[in-house]
C-alpha positions as a printed NumPy array, in Angstrom:
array([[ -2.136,  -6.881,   1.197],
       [  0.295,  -4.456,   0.934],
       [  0.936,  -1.522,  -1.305],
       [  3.9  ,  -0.47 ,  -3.203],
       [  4.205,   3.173,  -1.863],
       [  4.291,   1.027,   1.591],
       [  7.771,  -0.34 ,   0.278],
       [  9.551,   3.03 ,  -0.006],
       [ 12.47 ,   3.813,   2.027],
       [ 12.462,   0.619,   3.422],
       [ 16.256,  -1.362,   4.063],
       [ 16.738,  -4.042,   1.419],
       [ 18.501,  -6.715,   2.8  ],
       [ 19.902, -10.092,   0.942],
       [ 19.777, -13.117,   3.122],
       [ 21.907, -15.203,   1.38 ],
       [ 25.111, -13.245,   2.355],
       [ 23.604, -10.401,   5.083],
       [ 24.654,  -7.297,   3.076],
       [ 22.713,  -4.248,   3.304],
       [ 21.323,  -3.755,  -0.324],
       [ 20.104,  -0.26 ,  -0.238],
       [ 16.794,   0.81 ,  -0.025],
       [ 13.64 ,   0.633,  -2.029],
       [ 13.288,   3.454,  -4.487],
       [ 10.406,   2.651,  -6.834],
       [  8.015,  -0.235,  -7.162],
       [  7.303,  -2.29 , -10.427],
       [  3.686,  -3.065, -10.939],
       [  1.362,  -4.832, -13.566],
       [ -1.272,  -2.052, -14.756],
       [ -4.08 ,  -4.147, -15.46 ],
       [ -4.367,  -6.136, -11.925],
       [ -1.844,  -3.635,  -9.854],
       [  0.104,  -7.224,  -9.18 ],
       [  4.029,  -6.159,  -7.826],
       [  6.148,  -7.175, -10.765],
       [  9.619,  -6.308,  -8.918],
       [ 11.284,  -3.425,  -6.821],
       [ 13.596,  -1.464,  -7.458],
       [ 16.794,  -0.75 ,  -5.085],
       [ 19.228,   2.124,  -4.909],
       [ 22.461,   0.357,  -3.657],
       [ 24.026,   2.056,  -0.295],
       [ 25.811,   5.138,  -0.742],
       [ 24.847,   5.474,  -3.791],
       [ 21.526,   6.903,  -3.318],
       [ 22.198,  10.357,  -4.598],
       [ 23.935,   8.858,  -7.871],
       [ 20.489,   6.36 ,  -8.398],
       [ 18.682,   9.418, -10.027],
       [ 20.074,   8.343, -13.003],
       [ 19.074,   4.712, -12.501],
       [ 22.917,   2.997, -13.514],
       [ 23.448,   2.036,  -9.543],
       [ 19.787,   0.518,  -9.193],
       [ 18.834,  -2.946,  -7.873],
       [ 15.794,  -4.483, -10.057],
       [ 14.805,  -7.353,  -7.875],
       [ 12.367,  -9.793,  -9.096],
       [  8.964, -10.362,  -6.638],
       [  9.588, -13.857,  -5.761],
       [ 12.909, -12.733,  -4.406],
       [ 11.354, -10.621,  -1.515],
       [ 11.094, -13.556,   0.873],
       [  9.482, -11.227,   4.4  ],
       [  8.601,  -7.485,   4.414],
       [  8.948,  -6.254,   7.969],
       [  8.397,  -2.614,   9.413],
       [ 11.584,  -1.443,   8.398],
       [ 13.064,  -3.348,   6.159],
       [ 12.378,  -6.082,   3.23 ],
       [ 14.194,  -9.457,   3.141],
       [ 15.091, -10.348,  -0.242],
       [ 17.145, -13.606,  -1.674],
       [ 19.327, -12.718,  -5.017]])
């Protein structure tokens, strides 16, 4: 099982089309069970600017399709 704080930092990539997403920023999780809900991606080169949260990435969890050492593979 892993653990949202796992996630952070880690290369979001979309396998549909290849392109480097950005990287995982913050992790969406149900309260009562701890259950990931979604993650949340600041696009590349924009990772300063995602403070603000108008450049972020909210992927759904049935999206992320293989979490590797370095980097998640997500379909969108």
């Amino acid at each position: 099982m892993a653990r949202g704080i796992d996630f952070r930092q880690k290369e979001v990539i979309n396998v549909s089309d290849g392109k480097i997403l950005g990287f995982v920023i913050d992790v969406d999780a149900e309260l009562t069970n701890g259950a990931i809900k979604s993650i949340v991606v600041a696009q590349v080169g924009k990772l300063i600017k995602s403070l603000g949260g108008k450049n972020n990435i909210t992927i759904p969890w049935n999206n992320v399709k293989l979490i590797g050492e370095d980097v998640i593979l997500v379909e969108i």
